[in-house]
C-alpha positions as a printed NumPy array, in Angstrom:
array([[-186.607,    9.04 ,  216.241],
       [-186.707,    9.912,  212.281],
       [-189.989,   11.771,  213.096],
       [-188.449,   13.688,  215.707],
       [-185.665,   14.532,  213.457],
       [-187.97 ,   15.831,  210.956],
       [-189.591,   17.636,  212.876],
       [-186.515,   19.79 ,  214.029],
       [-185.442,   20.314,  210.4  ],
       [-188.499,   21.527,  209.192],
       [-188.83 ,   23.72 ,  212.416],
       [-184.938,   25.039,  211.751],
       [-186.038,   25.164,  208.092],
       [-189.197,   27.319,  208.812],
       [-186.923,   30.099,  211.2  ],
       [-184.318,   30.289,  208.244],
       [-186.937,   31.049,  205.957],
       [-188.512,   33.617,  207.812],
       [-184.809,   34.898,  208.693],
       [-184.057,   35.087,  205.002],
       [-187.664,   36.644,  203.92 ],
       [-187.245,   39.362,  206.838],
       [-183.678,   40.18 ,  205.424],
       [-185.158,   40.226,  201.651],
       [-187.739,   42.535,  202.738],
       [-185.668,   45.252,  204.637],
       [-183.179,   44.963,  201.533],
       [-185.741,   46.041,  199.308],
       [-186.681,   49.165,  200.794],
       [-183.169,   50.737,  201.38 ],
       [-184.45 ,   53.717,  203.531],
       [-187.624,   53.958,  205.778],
       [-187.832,   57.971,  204.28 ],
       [-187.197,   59.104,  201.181],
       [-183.939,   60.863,  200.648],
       [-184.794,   64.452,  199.366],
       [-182.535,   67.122,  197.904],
       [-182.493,   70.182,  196.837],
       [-182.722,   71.401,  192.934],
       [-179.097,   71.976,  193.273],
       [-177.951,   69.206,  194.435],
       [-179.942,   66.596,  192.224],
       [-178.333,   68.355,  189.446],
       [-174.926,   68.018,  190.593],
       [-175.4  ,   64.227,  191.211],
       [-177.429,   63.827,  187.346],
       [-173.73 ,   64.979,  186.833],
       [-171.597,   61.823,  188.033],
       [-174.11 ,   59.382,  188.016],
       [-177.376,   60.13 ,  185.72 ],
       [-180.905,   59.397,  187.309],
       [-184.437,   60.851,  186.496],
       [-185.151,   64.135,  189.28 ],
       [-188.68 ,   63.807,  190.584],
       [-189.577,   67.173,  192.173],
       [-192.373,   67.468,  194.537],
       [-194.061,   70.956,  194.182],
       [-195.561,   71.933,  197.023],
       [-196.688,   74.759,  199.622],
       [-196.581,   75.326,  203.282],
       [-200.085,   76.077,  203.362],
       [-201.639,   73.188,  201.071],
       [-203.248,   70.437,  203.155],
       [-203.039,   67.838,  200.464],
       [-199.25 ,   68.732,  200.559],
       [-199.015,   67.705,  204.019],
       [-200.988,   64.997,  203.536],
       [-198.871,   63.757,  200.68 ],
       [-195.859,   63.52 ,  203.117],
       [-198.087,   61.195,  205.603],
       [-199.609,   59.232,  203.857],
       [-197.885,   58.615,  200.152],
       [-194.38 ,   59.677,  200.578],
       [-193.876,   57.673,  204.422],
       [-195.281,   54.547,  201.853],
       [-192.507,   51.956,  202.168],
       [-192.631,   50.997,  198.303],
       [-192.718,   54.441,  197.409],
       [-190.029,   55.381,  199.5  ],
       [-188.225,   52.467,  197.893],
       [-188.814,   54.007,  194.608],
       [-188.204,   57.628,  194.345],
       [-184.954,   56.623,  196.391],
       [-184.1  ,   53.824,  193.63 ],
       [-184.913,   55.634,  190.456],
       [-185.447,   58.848,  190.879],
       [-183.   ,   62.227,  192.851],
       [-186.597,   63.114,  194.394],
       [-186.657,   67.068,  195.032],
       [-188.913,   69.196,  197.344],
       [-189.471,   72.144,  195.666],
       [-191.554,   75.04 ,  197.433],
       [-193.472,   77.292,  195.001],
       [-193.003,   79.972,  197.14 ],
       [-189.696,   80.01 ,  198.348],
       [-187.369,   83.179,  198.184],
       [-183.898,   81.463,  197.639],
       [-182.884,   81.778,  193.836],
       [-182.254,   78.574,  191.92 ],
       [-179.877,   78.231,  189.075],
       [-180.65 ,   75.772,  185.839],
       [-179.925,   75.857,  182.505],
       [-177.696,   78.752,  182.994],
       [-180.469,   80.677,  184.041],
       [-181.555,   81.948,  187.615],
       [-184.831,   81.814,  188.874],
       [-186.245,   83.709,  191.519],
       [-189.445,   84.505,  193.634],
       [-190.041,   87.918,  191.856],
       [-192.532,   89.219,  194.943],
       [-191.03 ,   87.183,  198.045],
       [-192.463,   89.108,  200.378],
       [-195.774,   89.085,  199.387],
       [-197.717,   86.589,  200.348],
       [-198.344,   83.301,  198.091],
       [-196.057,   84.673,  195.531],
       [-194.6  ,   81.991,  193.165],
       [-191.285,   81.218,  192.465],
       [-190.45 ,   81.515,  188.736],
       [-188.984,   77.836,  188.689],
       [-192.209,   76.27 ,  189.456],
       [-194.445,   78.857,  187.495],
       [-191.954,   77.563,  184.495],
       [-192.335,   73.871,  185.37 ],
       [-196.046,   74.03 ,  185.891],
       [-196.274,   76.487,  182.578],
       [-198.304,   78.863,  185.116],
       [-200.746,   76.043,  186.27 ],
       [-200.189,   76.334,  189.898],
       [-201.834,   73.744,  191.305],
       [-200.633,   71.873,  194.568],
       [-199.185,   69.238,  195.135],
       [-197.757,   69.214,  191.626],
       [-195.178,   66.217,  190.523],
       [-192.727,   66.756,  187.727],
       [-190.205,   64.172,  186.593],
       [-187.298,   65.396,  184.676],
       [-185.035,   62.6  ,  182.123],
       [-181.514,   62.184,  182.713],
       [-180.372,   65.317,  180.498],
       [-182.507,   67.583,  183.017],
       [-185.41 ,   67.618,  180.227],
       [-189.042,   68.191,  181.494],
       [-190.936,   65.48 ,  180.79 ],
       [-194.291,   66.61 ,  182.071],
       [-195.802,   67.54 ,  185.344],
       [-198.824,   65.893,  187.114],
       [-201.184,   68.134,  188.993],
       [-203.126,   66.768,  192.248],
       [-202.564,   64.412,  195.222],
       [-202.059,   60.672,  194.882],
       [-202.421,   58.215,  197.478],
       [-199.856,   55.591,  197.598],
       [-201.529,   52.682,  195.558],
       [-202.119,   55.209,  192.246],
       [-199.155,   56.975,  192.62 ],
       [-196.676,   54.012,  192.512],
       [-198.344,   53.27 ,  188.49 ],
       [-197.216,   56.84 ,  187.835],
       [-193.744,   56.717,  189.592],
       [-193.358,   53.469,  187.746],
       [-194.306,   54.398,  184.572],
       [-191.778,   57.468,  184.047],
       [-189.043,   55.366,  186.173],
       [-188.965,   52.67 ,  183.587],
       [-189.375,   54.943,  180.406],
       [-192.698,   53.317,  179.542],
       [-193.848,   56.844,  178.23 ],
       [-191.663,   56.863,  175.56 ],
       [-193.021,   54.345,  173.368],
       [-196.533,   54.316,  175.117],
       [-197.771,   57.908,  176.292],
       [-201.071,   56.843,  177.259],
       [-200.288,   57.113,  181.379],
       [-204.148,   56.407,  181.873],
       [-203.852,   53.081,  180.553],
       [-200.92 ,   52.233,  182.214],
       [-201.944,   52.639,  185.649],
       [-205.153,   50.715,  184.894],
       [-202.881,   47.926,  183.854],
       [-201.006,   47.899,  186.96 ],
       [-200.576,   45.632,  189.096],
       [-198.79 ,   47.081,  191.909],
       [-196.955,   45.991,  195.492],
       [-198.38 ,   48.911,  197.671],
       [-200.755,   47.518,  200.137]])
């Protein structure tokens, strides 16, 4: 009788565990996409509650663009962390609609010609257009740097990581940091 007794605890035990694990695991990954804004409004919400902006530059012709939206930004863990730490922006190098920061408005000088760059991102990228391009902005809307080149899921979540929890500031070396990681992507 004990035995049997046992045996139904550990099996009620072992589908309250799993209940509780499941619940864990959908809590820490708030959204199944990432929540993107616009430049305008991630720097009205910096406004009422401050938050790093990580802006996506990208194209509508750039493959590895595309292919970071498949593959690195559908990445549970890294949806759960641009959506945690960071406003994350999309930001299209080429778009026509002005953009006002810093009291300044930017604006695609040629935007009918074709590829023509949007002053915002030729400022961000300090004329290095290369996409995809990642920036990450601090809390006062300073640049910290930008990051050329696509990323798959299991090196960009050192890099998301590494700006998200201010490691750069007392340790710039963002090589050695990812090297060091030991991440939860899988």
């Amino acid at each position: 009788m004990s035995t049997n007794i046992f045996k139904f605890f550990a099996v009620i035990s072992f589908v309250l565990l799993g209940f509780v694990q499941n619940s864990d695991a959908n809590e820490k990954v708030s959204n199944s996409q990432v929540n993107w804004y616009t430049f305008e409004e991630a720097l009205k919400l910096v406004e009422t509650e401050p938050r790093k902006i990580f802006v996506d530059i990208y194209t509508d012709w750039c493959g590895y663009c595309k292919r970071m939206d498949q593959v690195t930004f559908s990445n549970p863990v890294i949806v759960s962390i641009l959506n945690n730490y960071y406003y994350p922006v999309k930001l299209n190098a080429e778009q026509k609609e002005p953009i006002n920061f810093r009291g300044f408005e930017f604006i695609n000088e040629n935007p009918d010609q074709r590829r023509s760059s949007h002053n915002l991102a030729i400022a961000i990228l300090q004329g290095k257009m290369s996409y995809p391009s990642f920036a990450f902005f601090d809390e006062e809307l300073n640049l910290i740097t930008a990051i050329p080149g696509y990323r798959p899921p299991e090196s960009f979540e050192p890099m998301l990581m590494f700006f998200a929890n201010d490691v750069y500031i007392d340790n710039p070396d963002l090589d050695h940091y990812i090297r060091n990681f030991e991440g939860t992507v899988k």
